[in-house]
VOGU-3710 file (C-alpha; in Angstrom, 3 decimals, decimal comma):
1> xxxxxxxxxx> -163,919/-42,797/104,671  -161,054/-41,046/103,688  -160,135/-39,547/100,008  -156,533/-39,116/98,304  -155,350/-35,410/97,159  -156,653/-36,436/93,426  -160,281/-37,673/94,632  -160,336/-34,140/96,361  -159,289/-31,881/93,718  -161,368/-33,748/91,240
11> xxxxxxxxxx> -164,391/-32,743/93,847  -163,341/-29,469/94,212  -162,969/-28,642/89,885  -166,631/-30,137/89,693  -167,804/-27,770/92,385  -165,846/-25,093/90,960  -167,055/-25,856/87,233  -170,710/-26,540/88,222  -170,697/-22,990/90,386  -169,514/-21,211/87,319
21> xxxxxxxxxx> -171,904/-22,594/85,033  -174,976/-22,033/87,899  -173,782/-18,850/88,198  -173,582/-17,468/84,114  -177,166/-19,334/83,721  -178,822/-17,608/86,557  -176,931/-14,103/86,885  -177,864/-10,723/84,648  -174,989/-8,493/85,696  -171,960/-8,371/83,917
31> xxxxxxxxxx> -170,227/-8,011/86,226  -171,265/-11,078/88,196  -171,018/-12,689/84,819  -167,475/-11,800/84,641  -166,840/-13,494/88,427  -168,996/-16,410/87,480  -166,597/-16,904/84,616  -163,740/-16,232/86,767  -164,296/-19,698/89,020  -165,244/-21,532/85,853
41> xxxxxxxxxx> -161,635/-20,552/84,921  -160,193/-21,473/88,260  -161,485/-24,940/88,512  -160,673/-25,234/84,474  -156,690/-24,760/85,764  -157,244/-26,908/88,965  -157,991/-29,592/85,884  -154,786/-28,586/84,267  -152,597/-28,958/87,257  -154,583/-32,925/88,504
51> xxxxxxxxxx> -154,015/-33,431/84,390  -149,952/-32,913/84,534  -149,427/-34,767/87,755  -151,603/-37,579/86,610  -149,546/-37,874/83,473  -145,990/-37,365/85,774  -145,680/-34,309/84,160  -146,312/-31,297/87,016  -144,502/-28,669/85,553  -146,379/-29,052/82,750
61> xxxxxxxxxx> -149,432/-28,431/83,787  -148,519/-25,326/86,051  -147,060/-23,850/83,305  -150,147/-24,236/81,207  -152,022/-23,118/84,260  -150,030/-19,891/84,750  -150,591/-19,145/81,027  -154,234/-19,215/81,848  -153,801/-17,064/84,964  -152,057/-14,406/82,788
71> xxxxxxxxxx> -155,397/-15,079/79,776  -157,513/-14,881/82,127  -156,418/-11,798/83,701  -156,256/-9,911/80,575  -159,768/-10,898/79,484  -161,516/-10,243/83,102  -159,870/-6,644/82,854  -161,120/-5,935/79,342  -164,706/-7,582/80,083  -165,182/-5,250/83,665
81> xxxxxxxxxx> -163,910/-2,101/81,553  -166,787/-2,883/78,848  -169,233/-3,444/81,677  -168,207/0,065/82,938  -168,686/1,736/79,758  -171,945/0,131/79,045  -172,880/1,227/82,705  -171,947/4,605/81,420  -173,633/4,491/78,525  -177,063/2,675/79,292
91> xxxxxxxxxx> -176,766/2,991/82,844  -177,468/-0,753/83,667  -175,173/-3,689/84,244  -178,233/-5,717/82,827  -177,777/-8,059/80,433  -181,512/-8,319/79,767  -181,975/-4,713/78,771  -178,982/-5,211/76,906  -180,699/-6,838/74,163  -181,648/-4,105/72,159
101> xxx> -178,955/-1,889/72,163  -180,967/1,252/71,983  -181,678/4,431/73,516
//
């Protein structure tokens, strides 16, 4: 039984995706919300890149992917400091105790 390159990545962006999503249903910490996010992203640009070769159109789709990288980047950096200065503030990465937003 042996599967093509598309058959694989297709595999691997469902992993990815499905890991992501376990991961920001289960997890309470931001910051292991921010990494759970993170793959979710990184499968969501492995779909970008199958996307422009299936259409014949690979540079395309890895220049849509490298805008992501550079979105993504810039979000994950402001989301980690927030989590720092709520760990600062509240002193728990918590989302759960988050809820109030009170002292």
């Amino acid at each position: 039984m042996t599967f093509d390159m598309a058959t694989l990545t297709v595999i691997a962006v469902l992993g990815l995706l499905g890991i992501g999503l376990y991961g920001l249903l289960i997890v309470r910490n931001l910051i292991k919300v921010v990494i759970a996010m993170q793959i979710m992203v990184k499968g969501a640009m492995l779909a970008l890149i199958l996307a422009g070769r299936a259409a014949g159109q690979m540079q395309t789709g890895q220049a849509i992917a490298l805008t992501v990288i550079v979105a993504d980047t810039i979000v994950s950096v402001v989301a980690l400091a927030l989590a720092v200065q709520v760990r600062r503030c509240f002193g728990t990465l918590d989302a759960e105790a988050l809820t109030t937003l009170r002292r």
